[in-house]
N, C-alpha and C positions, 0 to 999 in steps of 0.2 A: 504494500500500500504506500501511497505517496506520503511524506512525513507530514506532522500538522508544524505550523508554523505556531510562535509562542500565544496564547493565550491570553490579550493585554484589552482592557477596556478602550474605545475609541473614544475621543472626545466626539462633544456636540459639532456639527458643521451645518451653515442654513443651506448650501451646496447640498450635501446628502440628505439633508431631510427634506429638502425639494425634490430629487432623485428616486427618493424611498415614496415620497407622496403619489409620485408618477409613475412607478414601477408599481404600487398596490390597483390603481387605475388600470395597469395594463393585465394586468391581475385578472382586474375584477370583469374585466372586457373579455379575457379568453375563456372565463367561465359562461360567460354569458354567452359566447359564442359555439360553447360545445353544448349549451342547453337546447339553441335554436337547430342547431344543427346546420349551423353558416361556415363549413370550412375554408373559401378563400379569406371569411372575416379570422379567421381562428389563425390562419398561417400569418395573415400580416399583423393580426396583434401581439403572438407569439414573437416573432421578428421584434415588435417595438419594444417587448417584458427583456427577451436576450439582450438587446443594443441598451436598453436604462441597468440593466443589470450588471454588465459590462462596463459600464460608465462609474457604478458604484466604487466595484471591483478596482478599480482606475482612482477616483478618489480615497482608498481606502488602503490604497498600496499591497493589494493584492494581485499575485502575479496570476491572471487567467489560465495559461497554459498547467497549473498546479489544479485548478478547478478542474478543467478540462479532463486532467489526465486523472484526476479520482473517478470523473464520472466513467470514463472508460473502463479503468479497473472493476470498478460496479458492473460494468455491463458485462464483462469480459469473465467475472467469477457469479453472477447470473446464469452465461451461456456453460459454463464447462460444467454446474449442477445438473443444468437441464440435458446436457450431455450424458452425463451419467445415471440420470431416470431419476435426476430427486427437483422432487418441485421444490420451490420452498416457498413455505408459507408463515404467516404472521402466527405466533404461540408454538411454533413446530419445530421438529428437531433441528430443524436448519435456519433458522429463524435468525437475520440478519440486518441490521440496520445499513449494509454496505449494499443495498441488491437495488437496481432500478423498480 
């Protein structure tokens, strides 16, 4: 797994909490989008939640490509379960907070 980087409270910034305000908006619009059943609305508000997300990640002095490559690892130890005939599921023997 990719190492976590130190654990440090961030200060307040009106930058990121504008960010944050506008990443929960985009949020709340891809939900809305998987309700109606509108997926060209779903790909491009998905698109807008990644790029404010991204931008966070950038204020915040996190290196994306660290993000990135856990998500991979996640997906990558998902596939080699399902590989080997074990689902995994939430309360179950293989019960994982690392799994997509």
């Amino acid at each position: 797994m990719v190492s976590q980087e130190k654990s440090t409270p961030f200060r307040k910034n009106r930058k990121v909490t504008k960010l944050s305000q506008r990443m929960g908006i985009a949020g709340a619009s891809c939900v809305l989008d998987v309700m109606v059943n509108d997926r060209s609305a779903l790909v491009r508000d998905s698109a807008a939640f990644i790029a404010i997300l991204e931008k966070i990640w950038k204020a915040r002095d996190v290196d994306a490509s660290l993000v990135w490559s856990e998500l991979d690892e996640r997906i990558r130890l998902a596939d080699e379960l399902r590989a080997s005939g074990i689902r995994p599921y939430k309360g179950g023997r293989f019960r994982s907070t690392k799994l997509p």
